[in-house]
mmCIF file of the N, C-alpha and C atoms, coordinates in Angstrom:
data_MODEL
# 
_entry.id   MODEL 
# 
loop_
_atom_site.group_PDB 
_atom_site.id 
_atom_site.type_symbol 
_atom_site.label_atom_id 
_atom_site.label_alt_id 
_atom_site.label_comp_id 
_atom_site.label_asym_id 
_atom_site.label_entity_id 
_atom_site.label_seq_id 
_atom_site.pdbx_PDB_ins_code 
_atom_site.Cartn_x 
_atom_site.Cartn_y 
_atom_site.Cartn_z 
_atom_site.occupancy 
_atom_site.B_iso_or_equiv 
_atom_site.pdbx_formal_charge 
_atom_site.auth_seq_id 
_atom_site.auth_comp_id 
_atom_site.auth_asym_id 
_atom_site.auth_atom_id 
_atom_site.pdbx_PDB_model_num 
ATOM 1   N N  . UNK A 1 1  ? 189.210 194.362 175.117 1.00 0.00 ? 1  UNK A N  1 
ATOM 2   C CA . UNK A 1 1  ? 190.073 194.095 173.987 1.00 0.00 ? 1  UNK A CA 1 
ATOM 3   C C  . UNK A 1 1  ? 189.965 192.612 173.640 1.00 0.00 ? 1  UNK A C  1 
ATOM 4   N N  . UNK A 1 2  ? 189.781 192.334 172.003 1.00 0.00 ? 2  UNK A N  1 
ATOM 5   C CA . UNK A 1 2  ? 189.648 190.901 172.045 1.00 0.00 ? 2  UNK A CA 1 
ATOM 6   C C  . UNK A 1 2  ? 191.403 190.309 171.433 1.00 0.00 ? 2  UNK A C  1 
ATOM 7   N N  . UNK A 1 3  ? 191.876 189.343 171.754 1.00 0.00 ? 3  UNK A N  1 
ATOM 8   C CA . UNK A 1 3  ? 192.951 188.848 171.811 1.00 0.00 ? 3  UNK A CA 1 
ATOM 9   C C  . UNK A 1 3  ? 192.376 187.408 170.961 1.00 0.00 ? 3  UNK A C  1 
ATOM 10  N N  . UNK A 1 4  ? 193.045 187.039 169.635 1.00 0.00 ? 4  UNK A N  1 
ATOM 11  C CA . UNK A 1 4  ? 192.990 185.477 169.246 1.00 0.00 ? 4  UNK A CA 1 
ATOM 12  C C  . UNK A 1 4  ? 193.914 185.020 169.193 1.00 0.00 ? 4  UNK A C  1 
ATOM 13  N N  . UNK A 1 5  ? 193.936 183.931 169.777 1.00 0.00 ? 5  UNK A N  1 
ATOM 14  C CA . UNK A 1 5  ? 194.991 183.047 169.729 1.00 0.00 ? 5  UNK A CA 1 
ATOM 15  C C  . UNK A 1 5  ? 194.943 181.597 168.701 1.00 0.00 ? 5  UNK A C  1 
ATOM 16  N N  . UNK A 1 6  ? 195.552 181.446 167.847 1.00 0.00 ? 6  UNK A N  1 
ATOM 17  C CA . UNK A 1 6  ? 195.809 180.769 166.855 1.00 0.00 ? 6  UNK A CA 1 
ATOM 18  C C  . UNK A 1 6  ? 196.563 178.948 166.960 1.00 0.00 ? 6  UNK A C  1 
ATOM 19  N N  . UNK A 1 7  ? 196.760 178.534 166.393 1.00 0.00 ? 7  UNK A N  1 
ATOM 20  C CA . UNK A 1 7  ? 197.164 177.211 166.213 1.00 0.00 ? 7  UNK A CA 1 
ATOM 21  C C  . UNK A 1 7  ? 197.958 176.382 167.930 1.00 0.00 ? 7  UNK A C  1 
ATOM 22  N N  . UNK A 1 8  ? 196.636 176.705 168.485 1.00 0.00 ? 8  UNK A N  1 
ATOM 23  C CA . UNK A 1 8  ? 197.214 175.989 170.299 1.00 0.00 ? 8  UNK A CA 1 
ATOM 24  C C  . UNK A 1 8  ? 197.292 174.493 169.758 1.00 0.00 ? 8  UNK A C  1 
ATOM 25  N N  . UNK A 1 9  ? 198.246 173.638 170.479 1.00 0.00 ? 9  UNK A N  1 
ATOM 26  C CA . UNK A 1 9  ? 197.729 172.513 170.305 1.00 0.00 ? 9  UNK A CA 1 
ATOM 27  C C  . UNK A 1 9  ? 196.760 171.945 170.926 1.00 0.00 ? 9  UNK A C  1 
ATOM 28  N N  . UNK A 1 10 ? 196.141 170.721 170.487 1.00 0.00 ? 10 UNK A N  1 
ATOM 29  C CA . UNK A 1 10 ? 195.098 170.152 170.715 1.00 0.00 ? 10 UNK A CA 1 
ATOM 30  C C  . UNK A 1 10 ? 195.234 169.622 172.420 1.00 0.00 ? 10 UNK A C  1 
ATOM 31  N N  . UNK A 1 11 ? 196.376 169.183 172.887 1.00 0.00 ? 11 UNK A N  1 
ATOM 32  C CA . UNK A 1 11 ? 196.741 168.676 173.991 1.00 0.00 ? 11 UNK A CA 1 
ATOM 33  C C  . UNK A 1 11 ? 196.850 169.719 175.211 1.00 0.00 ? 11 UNK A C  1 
ATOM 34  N N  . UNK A 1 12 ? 197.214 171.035 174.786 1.00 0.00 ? 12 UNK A N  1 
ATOM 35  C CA . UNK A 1 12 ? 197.506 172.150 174.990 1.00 0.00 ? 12 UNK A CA 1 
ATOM 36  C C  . UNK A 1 12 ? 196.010 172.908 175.318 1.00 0.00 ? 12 UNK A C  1 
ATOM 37  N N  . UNK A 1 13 ? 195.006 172.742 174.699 1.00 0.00 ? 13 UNK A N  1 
ATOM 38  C CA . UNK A 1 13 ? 193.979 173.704 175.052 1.00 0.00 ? 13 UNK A CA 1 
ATOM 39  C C  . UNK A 1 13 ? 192.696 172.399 175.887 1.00 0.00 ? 13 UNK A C  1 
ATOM 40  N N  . UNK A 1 14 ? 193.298 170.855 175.378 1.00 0.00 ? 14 UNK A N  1 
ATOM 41  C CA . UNK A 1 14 ? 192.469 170.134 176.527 1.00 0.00 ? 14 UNK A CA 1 
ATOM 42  C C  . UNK A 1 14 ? 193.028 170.074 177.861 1.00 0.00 ? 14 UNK A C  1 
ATOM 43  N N  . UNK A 1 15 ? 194.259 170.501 178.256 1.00 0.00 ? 15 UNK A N  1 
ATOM 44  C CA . UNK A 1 15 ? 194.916 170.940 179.106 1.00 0.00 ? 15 UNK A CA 1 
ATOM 45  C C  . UNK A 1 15 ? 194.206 171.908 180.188 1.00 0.00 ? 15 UNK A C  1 
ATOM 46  N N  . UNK A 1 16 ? 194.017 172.879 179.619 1.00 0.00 ? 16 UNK A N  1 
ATOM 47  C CA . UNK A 1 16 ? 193.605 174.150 179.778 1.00 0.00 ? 16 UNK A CA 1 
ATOM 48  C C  . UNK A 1 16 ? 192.446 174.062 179.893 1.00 0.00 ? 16 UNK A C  1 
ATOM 49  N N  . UNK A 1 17 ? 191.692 173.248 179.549 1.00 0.00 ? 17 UNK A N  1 
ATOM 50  C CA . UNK A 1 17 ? 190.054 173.526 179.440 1.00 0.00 ? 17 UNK A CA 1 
ATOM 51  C C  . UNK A 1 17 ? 189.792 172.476 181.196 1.00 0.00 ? 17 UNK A C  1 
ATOM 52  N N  . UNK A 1 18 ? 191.062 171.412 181.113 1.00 0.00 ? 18 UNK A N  1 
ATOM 53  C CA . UNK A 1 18 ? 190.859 170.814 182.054 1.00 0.00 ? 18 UNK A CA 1 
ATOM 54  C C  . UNK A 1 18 ? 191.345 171.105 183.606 1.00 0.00 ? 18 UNK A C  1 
ATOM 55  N N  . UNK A 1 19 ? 191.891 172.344 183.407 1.00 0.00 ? 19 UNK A N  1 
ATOM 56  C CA . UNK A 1 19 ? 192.642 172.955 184.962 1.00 0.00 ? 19 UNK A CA 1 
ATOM 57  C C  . UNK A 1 19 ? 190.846 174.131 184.877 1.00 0.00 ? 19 UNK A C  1 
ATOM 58  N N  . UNK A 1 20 ? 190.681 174.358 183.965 1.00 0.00 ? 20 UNK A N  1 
ATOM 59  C CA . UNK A 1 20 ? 189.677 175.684 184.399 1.00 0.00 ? 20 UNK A CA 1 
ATOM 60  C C  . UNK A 1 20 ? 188.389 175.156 184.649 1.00 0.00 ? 20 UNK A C  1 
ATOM 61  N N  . UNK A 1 21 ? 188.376 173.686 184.308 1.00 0.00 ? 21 UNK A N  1 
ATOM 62  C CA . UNK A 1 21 ? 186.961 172.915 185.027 1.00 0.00 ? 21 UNK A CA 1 
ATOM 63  C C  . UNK A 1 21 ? 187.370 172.722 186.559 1.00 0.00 ? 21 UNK A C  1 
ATOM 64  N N  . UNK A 1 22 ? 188.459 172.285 186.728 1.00 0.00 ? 22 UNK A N  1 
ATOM 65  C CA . UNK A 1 22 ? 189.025 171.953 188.222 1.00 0.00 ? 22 UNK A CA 1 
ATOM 66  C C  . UNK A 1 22 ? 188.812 173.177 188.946 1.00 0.00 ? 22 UNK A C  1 
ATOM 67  N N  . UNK A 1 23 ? 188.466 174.678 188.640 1.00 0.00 ? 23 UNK A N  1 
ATOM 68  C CA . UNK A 1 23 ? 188.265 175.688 189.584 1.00 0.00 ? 23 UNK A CA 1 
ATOM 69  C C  . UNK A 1 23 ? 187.055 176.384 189.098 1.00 0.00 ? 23 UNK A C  1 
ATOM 70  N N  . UNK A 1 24 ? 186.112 175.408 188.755 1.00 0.00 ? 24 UNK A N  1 
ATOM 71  C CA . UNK A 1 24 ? 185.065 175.963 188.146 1.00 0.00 ? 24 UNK A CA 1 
ATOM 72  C C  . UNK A 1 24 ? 184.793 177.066 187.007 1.00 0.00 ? 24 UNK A C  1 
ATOM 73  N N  . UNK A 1 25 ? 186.198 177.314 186.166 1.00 0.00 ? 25 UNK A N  1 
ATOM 74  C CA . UNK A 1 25 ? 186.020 178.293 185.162 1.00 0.00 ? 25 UNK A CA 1 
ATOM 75  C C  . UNK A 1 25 ? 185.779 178.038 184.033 1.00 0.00 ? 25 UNK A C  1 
ATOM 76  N N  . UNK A 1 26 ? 185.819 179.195 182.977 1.00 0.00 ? 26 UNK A N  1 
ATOM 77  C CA . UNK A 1 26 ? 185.690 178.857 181.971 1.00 0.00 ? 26 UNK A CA 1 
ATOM 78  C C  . UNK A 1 26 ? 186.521 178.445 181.009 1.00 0.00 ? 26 UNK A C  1 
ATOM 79  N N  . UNK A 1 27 ? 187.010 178.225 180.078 1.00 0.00 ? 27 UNK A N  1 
ATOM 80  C CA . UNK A 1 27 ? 188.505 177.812 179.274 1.00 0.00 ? 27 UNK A CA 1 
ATOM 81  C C  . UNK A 1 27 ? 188.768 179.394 179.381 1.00 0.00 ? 27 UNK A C  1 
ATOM 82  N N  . UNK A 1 28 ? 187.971 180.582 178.605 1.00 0.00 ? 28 UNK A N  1 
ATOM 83  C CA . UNK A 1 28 ? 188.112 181.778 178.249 1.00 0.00 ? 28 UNK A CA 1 
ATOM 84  C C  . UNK A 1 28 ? 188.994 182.840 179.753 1.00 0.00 ? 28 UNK A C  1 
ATOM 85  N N  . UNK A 1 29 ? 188.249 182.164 181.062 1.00 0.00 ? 29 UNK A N  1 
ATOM 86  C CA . UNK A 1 29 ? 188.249 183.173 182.095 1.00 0.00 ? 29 UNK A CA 1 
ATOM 87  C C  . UNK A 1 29 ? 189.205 183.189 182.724 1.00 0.00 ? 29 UNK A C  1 
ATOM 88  N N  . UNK A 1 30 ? 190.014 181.318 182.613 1.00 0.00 ? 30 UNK A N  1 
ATOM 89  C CA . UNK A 1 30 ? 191.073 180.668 183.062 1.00 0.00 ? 30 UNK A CA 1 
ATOM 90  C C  . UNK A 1 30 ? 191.921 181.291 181.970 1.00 0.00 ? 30 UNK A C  1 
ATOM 91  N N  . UNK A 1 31 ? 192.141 181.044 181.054 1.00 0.00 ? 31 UNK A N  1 
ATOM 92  C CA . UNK A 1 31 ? 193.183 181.798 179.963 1.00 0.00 ? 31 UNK A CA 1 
ATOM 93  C C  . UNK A 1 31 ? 193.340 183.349 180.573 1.00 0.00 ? 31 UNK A C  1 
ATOM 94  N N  . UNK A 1 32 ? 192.536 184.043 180.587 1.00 0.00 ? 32 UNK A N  1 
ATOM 95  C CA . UNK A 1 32 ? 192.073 185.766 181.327 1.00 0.00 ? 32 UNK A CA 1 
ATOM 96  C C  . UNK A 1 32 ? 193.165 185.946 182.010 1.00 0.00 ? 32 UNK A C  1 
ATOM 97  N N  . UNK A 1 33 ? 192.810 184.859 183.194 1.00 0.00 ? 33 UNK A N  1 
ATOM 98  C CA . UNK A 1 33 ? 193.822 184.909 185.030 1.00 0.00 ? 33 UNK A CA 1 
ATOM 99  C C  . UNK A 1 33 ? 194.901 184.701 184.841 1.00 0.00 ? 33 UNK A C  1 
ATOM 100 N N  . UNK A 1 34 ? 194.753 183.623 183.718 1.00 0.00 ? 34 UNK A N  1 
ATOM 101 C CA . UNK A 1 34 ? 196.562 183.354 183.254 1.00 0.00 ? 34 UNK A CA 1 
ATOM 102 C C  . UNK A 1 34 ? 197.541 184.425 182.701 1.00 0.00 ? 34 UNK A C  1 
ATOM 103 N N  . UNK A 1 35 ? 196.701 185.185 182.073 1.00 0.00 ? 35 UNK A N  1 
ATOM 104 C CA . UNK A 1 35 ? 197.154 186.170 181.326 1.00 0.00 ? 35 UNK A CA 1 
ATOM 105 C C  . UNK A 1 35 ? 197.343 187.567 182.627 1.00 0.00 ? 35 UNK A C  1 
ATOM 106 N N  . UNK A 1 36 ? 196.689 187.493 182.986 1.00 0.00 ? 36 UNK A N  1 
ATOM 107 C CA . UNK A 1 36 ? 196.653 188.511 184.125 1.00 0.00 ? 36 UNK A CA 1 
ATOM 108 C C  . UNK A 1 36 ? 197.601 188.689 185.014 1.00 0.00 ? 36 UNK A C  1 
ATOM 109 N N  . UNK A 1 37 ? 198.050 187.213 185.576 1.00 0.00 ? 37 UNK A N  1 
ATOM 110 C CA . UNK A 1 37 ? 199.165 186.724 186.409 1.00 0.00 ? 37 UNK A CA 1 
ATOM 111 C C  . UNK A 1 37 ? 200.158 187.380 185.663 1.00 0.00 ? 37 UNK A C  1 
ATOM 112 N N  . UNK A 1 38 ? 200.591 186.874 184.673 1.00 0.00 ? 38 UNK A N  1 
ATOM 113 C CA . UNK A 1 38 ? 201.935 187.586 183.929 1.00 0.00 ? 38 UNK A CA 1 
ATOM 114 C C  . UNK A 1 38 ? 202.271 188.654 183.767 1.00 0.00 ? 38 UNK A C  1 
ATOM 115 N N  . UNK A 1 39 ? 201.015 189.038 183.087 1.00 0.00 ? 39 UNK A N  1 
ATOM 116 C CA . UNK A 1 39 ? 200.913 190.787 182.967 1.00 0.00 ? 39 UNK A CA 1 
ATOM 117 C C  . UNK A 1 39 ? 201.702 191.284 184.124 1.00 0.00 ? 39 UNK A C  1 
ATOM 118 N N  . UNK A 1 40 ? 200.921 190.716 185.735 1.00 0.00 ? 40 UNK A N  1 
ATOM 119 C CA . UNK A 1 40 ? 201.199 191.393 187.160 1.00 0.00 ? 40 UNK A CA 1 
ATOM 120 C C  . UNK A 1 40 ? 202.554 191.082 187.528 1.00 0.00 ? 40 UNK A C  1 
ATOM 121 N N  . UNK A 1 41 ? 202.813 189.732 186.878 1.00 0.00 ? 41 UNK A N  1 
ATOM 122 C CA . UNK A 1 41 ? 204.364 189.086 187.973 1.00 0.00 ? 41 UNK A CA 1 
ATOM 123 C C  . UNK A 1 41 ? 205.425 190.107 188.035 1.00 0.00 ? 41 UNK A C  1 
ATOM 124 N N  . UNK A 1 42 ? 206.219 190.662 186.942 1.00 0.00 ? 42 UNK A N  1 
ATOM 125 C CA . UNK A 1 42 ? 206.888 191.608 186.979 1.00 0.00 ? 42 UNK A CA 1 
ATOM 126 C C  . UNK A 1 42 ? 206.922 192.404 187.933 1.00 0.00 ? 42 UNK A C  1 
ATOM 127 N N  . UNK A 1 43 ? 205.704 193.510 188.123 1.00 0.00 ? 43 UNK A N  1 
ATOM 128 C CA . UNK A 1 43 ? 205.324 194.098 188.927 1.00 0.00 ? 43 UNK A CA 1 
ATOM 129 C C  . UNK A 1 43 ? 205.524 193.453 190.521 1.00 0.00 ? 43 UNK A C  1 
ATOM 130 N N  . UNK A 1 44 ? 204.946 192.530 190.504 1.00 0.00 ? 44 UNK A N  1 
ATOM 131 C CA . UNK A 1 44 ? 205.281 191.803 191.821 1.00 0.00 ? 44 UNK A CA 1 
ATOM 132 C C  . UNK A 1 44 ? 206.594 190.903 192.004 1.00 0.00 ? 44 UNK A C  1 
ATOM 133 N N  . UNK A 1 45 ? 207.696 190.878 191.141 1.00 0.00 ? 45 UNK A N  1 
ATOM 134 C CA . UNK A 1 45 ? 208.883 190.670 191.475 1.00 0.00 ? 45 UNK A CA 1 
ATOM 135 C C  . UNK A 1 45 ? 209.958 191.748 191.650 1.00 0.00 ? 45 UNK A C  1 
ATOM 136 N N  . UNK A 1 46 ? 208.994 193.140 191.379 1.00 0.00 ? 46 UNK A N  1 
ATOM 137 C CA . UNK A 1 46 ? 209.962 193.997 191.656 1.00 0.00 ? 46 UNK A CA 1 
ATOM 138 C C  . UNK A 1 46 ? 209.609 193.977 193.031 1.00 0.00 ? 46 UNK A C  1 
ATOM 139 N N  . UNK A 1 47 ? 208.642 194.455 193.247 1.00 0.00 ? 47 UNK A N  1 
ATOM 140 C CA . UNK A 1 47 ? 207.816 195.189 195.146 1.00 0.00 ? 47 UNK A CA 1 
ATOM 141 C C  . UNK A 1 47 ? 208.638 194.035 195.417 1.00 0.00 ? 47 UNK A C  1 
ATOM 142 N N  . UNK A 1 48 ? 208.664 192.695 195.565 1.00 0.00 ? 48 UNK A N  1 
ATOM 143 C CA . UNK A 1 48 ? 209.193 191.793 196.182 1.00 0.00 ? 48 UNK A CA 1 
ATOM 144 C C  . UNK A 1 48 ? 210.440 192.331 196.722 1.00 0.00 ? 48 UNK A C  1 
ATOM 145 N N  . UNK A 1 49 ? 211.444 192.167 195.645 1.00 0.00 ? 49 UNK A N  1 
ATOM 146 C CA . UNK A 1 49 ? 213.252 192.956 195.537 1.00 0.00 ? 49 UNK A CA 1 
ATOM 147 C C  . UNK A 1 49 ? 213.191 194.066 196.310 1.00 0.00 ? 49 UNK A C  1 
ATOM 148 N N  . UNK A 1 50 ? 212.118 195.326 196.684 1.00 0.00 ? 50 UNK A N  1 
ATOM 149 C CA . UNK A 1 50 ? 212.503 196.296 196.943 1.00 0.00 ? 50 UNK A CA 1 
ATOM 150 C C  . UNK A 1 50 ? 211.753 196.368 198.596 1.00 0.00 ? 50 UNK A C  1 
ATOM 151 N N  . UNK A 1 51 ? 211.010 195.102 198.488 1.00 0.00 ? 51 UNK A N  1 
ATOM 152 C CA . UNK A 1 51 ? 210.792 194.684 200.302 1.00 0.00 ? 51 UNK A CA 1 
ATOM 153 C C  . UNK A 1 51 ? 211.439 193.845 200.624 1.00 0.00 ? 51 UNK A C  1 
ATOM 154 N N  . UNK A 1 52 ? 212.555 192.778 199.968 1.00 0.00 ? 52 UNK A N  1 
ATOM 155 C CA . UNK A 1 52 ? 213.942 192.059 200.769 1.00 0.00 ? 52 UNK A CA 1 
ATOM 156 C C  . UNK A 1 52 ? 214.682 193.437 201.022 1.00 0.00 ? 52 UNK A C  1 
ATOM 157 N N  . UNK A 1 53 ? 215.137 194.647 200.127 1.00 0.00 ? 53 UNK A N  1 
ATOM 158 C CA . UNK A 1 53 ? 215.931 195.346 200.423 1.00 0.00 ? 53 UNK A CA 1 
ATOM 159 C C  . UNK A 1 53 ? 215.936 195.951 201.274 1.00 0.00 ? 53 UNK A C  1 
ATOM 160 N N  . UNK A 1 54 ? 214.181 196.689 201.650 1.00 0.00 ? 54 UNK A N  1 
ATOM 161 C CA . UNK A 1 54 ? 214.545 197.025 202.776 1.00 0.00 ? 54 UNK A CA 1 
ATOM 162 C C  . UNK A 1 54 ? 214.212 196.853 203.897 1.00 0.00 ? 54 UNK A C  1 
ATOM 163 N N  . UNK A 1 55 ? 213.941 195.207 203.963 1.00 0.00 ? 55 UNK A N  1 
ATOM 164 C CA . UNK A 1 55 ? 213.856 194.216 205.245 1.00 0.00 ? 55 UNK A CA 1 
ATOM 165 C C  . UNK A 1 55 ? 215.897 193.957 205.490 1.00 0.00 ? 55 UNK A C  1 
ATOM 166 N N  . UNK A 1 56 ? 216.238 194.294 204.662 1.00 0.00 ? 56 UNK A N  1 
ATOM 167 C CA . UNK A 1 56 ? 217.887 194.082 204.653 1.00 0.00 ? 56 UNK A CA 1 
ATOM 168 C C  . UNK A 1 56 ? 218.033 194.774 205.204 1.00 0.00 ? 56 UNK A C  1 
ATOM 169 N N  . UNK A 1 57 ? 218.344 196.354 204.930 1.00 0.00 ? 57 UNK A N  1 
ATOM 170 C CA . UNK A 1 57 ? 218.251 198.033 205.543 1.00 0.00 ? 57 UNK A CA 1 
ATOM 171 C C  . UNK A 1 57 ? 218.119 198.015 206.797 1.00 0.00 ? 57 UNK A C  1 
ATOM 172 N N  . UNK A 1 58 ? 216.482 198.024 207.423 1.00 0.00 ? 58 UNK A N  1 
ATOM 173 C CA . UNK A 1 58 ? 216.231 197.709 208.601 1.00 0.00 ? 58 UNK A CA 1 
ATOM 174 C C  . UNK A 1 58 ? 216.745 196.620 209.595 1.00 0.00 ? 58 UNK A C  1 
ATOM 175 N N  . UNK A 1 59 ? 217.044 195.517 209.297 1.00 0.00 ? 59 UNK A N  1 
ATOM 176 C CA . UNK A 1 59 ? 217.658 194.587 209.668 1.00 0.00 ? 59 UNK A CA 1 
ATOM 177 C C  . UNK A 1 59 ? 219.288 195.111 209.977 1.00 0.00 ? 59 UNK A C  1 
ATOM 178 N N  . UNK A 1 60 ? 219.566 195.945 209.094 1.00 0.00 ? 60 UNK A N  1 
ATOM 179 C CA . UNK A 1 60 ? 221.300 196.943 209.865 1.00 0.00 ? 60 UNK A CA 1 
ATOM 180 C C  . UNK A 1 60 ? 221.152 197.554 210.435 1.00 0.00 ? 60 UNK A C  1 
ATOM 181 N N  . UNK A 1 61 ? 219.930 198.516 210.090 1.00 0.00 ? 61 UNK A N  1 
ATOM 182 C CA . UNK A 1 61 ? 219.957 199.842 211.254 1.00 0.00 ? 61 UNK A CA 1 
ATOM 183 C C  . UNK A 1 61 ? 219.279 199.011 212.724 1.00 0.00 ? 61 UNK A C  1 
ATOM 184 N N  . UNK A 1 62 ? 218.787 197.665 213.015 1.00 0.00 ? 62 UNK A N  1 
ATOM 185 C CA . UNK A 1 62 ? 218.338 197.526 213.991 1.00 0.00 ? 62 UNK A CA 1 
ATOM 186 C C  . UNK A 1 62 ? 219.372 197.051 214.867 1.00 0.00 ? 62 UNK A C  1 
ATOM 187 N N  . UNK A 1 63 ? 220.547 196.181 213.921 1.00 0.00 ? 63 UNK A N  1 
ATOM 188 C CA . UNK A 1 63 ? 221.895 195.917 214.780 1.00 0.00 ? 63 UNK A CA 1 
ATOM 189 C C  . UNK A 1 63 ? 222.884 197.008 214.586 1.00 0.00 ? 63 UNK A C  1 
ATOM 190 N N  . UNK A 1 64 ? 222.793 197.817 214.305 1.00 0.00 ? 64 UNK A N  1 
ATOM 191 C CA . UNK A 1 64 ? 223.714 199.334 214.394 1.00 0.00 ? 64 UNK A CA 1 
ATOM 192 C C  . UNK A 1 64 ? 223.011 199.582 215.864 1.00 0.00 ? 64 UNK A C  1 
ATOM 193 N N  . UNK A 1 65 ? 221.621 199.960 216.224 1.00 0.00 ? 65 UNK A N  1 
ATOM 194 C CA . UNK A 1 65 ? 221.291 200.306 217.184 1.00 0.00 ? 65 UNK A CA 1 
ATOM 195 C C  . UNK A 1 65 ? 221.415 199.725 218.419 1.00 0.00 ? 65 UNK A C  1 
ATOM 196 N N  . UNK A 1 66 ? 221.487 198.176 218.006 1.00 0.00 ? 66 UNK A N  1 
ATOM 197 C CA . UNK A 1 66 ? 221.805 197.200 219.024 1.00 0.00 ? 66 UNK A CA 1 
ATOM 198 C C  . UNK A 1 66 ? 223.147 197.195 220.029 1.00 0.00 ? 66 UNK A C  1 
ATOM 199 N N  . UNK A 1 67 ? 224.396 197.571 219.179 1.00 0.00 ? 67 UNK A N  1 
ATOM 200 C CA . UNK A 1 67 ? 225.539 197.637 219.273 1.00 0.00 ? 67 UNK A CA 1 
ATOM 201 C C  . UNK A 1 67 ? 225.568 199.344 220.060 1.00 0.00 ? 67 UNK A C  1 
ATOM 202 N N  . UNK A 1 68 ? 224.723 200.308 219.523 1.00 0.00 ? 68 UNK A N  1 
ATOM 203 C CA . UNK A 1 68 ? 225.009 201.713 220.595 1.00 0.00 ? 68 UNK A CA 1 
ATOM 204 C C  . UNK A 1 68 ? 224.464 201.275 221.323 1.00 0.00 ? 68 UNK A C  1 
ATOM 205 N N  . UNK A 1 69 ? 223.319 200.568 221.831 1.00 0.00 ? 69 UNK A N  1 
ATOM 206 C CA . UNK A 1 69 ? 222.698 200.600 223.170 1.00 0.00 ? 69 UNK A CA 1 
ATOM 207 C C  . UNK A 1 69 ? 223.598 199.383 224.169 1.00 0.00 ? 69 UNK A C  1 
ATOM 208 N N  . UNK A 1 70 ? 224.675 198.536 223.881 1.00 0.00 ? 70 UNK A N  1 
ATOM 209 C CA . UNK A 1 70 ? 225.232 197.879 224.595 1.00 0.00 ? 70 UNK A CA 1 
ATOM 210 C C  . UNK A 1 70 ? 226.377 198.529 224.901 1.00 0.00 ? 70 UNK A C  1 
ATOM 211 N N  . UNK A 1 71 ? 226.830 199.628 223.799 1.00 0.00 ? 71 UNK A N  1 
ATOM 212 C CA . UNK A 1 71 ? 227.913 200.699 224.126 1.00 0.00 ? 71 UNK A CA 1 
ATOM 213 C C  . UNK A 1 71 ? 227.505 201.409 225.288 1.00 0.00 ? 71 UNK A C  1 
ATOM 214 N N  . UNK A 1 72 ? 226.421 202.273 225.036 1.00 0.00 ? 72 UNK A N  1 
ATOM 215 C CA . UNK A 1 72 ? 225.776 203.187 226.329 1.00 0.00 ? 72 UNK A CA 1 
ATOM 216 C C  . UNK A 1 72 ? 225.286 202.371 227.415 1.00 0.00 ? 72 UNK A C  1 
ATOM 217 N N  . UNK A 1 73 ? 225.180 200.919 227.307 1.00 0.00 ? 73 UNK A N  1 
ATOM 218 C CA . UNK A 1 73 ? 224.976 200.142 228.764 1.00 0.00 ? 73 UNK A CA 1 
ATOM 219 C C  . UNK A 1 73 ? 225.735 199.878 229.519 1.00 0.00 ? 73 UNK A C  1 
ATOM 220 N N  . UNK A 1 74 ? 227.372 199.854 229.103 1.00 0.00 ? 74 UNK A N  1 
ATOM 221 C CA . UNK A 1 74 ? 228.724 199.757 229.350 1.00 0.00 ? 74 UNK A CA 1 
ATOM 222 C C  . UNK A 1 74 ? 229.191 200.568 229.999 1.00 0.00 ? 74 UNK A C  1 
ATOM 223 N N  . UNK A 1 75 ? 228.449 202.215 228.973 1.00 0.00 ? 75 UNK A N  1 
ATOM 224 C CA . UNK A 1 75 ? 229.036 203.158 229.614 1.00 0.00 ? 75 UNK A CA 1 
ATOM 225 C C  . UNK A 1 75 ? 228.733 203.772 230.887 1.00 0.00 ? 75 UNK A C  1 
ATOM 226 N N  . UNK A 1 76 ? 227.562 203.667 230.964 1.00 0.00 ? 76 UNK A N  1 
ATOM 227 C CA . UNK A 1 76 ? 226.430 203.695 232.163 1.00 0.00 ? 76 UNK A CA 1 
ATOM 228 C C  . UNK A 1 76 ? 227.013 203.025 233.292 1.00 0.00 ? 76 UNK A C  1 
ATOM 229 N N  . UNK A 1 77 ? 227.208 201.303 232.951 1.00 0.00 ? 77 UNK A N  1 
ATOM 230 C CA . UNK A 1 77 ? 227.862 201.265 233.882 1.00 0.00 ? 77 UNK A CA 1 
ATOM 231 C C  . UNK A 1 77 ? 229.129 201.077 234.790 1.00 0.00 ? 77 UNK A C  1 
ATOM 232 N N  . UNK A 1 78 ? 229.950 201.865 233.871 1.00 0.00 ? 78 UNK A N  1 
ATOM 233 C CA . UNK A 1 78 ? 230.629 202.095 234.594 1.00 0.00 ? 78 UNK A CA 1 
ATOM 234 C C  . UNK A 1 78 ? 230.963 203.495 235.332 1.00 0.00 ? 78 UNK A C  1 
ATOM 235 N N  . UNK A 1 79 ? 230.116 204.590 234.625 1.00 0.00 ? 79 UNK A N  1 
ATOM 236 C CA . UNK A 1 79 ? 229.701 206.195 235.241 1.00 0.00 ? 79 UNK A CA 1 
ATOM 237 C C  . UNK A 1 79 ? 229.322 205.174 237.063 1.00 0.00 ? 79 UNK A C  1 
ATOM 238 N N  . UNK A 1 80 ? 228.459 204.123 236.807 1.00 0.00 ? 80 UNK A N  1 
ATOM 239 C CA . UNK A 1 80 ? 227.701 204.010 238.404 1.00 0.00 ? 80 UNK A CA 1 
ATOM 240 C C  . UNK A 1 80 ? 228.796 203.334 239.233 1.00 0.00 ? 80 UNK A C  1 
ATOM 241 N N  . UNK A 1 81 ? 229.367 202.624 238.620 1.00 0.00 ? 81 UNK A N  1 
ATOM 242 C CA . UNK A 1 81 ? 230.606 201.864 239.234 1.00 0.00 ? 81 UNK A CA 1 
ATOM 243 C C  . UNK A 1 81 ? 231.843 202.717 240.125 1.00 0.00 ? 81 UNK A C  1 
ATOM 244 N N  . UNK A 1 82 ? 231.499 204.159 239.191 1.00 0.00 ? 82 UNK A N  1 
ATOM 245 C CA . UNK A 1 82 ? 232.489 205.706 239.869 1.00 0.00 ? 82 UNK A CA 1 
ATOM 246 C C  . UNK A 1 82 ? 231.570 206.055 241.119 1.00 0.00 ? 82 UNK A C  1 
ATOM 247 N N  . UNK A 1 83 ? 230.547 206.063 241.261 1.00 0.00 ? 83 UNK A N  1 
ATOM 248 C CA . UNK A 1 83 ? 229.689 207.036 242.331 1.00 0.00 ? 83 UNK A CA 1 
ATOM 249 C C  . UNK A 1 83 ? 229.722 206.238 243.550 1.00 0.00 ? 83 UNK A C  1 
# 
């Protein structure tokens, strides 16, 4: 698909021409990646949100589990404390 872009400024596309020499690109290929990034970010600020959430999740159910297994260590010992 061809895309034109119209009245950039002058400061604005020597800008640009001068970050895409710094990584060996082209003005065209660097504009591309730029464009690409954005397109993707969305996408990758959701997955982000929905791997804090359920690094959150897991992070409860691992101290929910934490808390029964010091319950049943308690209880244990005091079953041995009877024998």
């Amino acid at each position: 698909m061809v895309i034109t872009l119209r009245n950039v400024p002058e400061d604005v596309a020597f800008k640009l021409s001068s970050l895409a020499k710094k990584k060996n690109l082209s003005r065209e290929q660097y504009i591309k990646d730029l464009l690409e990034q954005a397109a993707l970010s969305e996408d990758l600020i959701r997955t982000q949100d929905r791997y804090e959430n359920l690094v959150r999740d897991m992070a409860e159910v691992v101290s929910s589990l934490h808390a029964c297994m010091e319950e049943n260590n308690l209880l244990l010992q005091r079953v041995v404390e009877k024998l």
